[in-house]
N, C-alpha and C positions, 0 to 999 in steps of 0.2 A: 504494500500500500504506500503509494506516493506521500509524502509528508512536508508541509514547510517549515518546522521549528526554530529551524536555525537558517537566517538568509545574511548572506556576503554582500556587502556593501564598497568595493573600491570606491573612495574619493578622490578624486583633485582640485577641487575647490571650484571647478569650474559652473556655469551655469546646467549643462549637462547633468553635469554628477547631482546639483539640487534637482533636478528632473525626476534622474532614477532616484533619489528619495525618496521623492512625492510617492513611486510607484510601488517604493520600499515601504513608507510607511501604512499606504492602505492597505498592501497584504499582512505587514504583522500585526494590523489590529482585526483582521478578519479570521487568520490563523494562529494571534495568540504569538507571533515568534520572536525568538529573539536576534538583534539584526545588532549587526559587528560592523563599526564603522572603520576600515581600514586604510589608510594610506602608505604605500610604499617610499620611503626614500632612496632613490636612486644613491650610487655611490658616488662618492665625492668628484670623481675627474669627470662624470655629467655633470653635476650640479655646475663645477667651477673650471670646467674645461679649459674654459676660454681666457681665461686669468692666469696671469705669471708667476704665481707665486711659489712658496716655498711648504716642507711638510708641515711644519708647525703651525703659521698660520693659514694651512687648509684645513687640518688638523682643528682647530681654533672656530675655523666660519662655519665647519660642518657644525659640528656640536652646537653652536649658536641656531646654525639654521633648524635642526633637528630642535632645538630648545623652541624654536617659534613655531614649526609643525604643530607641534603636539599642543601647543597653546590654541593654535588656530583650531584645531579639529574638537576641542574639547566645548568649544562652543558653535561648533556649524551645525547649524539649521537645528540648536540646543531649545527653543520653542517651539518648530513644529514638532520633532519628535519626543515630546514632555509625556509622562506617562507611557511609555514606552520602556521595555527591557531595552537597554542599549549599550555595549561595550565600544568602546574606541581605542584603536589602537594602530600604535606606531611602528613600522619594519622599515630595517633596512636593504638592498639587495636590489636585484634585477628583478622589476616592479613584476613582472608575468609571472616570473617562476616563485614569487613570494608569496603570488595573490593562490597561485594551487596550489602550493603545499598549504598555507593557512585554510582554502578550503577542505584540504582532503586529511588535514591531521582534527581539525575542528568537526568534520562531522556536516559542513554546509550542506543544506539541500536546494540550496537555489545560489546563482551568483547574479546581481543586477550591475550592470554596469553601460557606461554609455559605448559606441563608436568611435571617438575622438574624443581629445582633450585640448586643454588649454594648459597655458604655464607651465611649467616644468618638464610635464605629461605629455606635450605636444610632439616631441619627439618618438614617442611611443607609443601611444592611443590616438584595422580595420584601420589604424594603425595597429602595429604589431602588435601593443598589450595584448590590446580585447582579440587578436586571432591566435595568440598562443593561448590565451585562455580557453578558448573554445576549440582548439587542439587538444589539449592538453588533460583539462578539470571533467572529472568522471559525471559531477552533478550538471543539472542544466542551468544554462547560462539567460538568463534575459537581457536582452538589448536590444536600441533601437538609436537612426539616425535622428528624430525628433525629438530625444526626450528633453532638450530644453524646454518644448514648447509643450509640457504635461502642466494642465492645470493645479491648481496649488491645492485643490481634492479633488486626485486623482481617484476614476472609479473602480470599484471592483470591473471583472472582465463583466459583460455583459452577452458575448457573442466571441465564442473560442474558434479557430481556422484551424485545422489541422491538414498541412500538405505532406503528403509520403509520395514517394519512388517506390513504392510497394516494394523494396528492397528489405531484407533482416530487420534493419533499424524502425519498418517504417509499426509494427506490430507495437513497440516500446513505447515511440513517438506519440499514437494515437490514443494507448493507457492513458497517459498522461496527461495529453490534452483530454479524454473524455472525464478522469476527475479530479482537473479544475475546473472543467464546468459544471461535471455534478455538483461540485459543492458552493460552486457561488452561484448555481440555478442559472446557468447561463445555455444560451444556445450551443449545440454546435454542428460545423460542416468538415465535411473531409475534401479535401481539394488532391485533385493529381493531375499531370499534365503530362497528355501523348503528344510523341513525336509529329511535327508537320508531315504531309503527306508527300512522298517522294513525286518527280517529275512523273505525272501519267492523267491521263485525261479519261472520262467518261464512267464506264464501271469501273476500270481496274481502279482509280482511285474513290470512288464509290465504294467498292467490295476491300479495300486496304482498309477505309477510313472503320467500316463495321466493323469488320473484323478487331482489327485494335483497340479500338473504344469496348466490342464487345467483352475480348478479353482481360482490359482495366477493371471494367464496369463489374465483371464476375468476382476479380479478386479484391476489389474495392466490400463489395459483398461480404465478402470471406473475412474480411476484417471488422467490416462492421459488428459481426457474429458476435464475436469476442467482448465487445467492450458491451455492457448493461442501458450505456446513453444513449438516447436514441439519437441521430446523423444525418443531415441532408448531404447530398453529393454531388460534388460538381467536375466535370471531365470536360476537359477540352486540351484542342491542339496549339503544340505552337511552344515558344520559348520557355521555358519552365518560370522565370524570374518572371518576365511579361505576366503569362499565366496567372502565376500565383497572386502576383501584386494586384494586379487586376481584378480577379477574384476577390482578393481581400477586400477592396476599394468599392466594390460594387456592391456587396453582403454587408457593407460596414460594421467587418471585422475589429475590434479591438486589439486582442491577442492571436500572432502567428506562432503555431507551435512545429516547427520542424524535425527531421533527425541528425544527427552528427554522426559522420561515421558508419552509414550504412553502404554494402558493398555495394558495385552495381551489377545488374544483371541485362534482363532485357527490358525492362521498365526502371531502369536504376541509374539515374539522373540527376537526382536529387543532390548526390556528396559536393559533385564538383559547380553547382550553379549556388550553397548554401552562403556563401559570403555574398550573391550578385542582389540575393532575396532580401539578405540578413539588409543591404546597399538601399533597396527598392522598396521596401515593405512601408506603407503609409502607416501602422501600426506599429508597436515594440512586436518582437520575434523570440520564442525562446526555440533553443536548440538541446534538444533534449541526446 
């Protein structure tokens, strides 16, 4: 049984990172969790690379700067998350590889974080951070290129999207997405996208297009079997990322839940378009 007890929070102070807050805070008053405000410090020859200086006073500005970190974080966005469980806390290290071991020694069941950053981050935060993390981090990842622009009560999901490549992953993917929406009583649809139809005219791409929708269409079935929520479905051809995003856009999706990681096969598409979606998605995206 999926759970969200404990949800990962990267900060960088950026507008962003208040975004996924906003998104962080309504799940942990919805699921009760408790949510770990992290920021990594980069090591010192990022921070002051670009400075001539010598060990001792790098030595000196680090620890100052790490001394202003933790100052800064111990009061960001310390009113809206008021009555909330909340830890905060300060690593040093190579921001990606700090943000997964912190989730995977802590037990996180969720990571929120934004696409880009600002400040310090901006070197590394789809940017790299957030794709090693979603490489990398076993639990699933939420992000989204908007989340600056998440209203300041953000809503529970209302309307769950779940896109699979009917690939291994996509079985995982679709648990998941069907309960969060079981539990926030929210809609949901299952989305896949078949390939466009090769050069051919008349039946033969007539009899190609049935065919393959047919056979989506069955194993789309075959999955819905599985999960207890009931599922609208939506199939169409054409670029997976187009597809989806489009779909989302049209069903006014809130949350896109995708897979990470699923092999491909002959409907298995999905792995290699999951950053173009993660790029495109008018909604946040988790990657399960």
């Amino acid at each position: 049984m999926p759970s969200l007890d404990r949800i990962l929070l990267p900060v960088d102070f950026s507008e962003r990172s208040v975004g996924a807050a906003r998104y962080a805070r309504t799940l942990a008053c919805h699921f009760h969790s408790e949510l770990t405000l992290l920021h990594v410090l980069a090591p010192p020859h990022y921070e002051f690379g670009a400075l001539e200086i010598g060990g001792s006073m790098l030595s000196e500005l680090y620890r100052n700067r790490s001394a202003q970190i933790k100052k800064e974080l111990e009061t960001f966005l310390s009113v809206e998350l008021a009555g909330l469980p909340v830890l905060r806390l300060v690593l040093e290290g190579d921001p990606a590889r700090r943000i997964v071991e912190h989730a995977h020694s802590g037990g996180s069941h969720l990571i929120i974080m934004p696409t880009h950053g600002y400040g310090p981050f901006r070197r590394f935060i789809l940017g790299s951070i957030t794709a090693k993390v979603l490489h990398d981090a076993d639990c699933p990842v939420w992000t989204g290129v908007h989340l600056e622009e998440t209203p300041a009560a953000a809503p529970a999901p209302r309307h769950v999207m779940c896109a699979v490549d009917l690939g291994p992953q996509s079985a995982q993917a679709l648990a998941w997405a069907a309960w969060l929406a079981g539990v926030c009583g929210a809609r949901l649809t299952v989305a896949h996208a078949v390939p466009s139809p090769p050069d051919a005219a008349g039946d033969s791409e007539t009899g190609w297009r049935v065919d393959l929708r047919g056979a989506a269409g069955a194993e789309l079935c075959r999955l819905r079997e599985s999960i207890s929520q009931d599922a609208e479905m939506v199939i169409e051809a054409g670029d997976p990322p187009q597809v989806i995003c489009s779909a989302a856009a049209r069903t006014g999706a809130d949350v896109l839940v995708i897979g990470r990681g699923s092999a491909a096969g002959h409907f298995g598409r999905l792995r290699t378009n999951a950053y173009a979606i993660i790029r495109q998605s008018p909604c946040p995206v988790v990657s399960v």
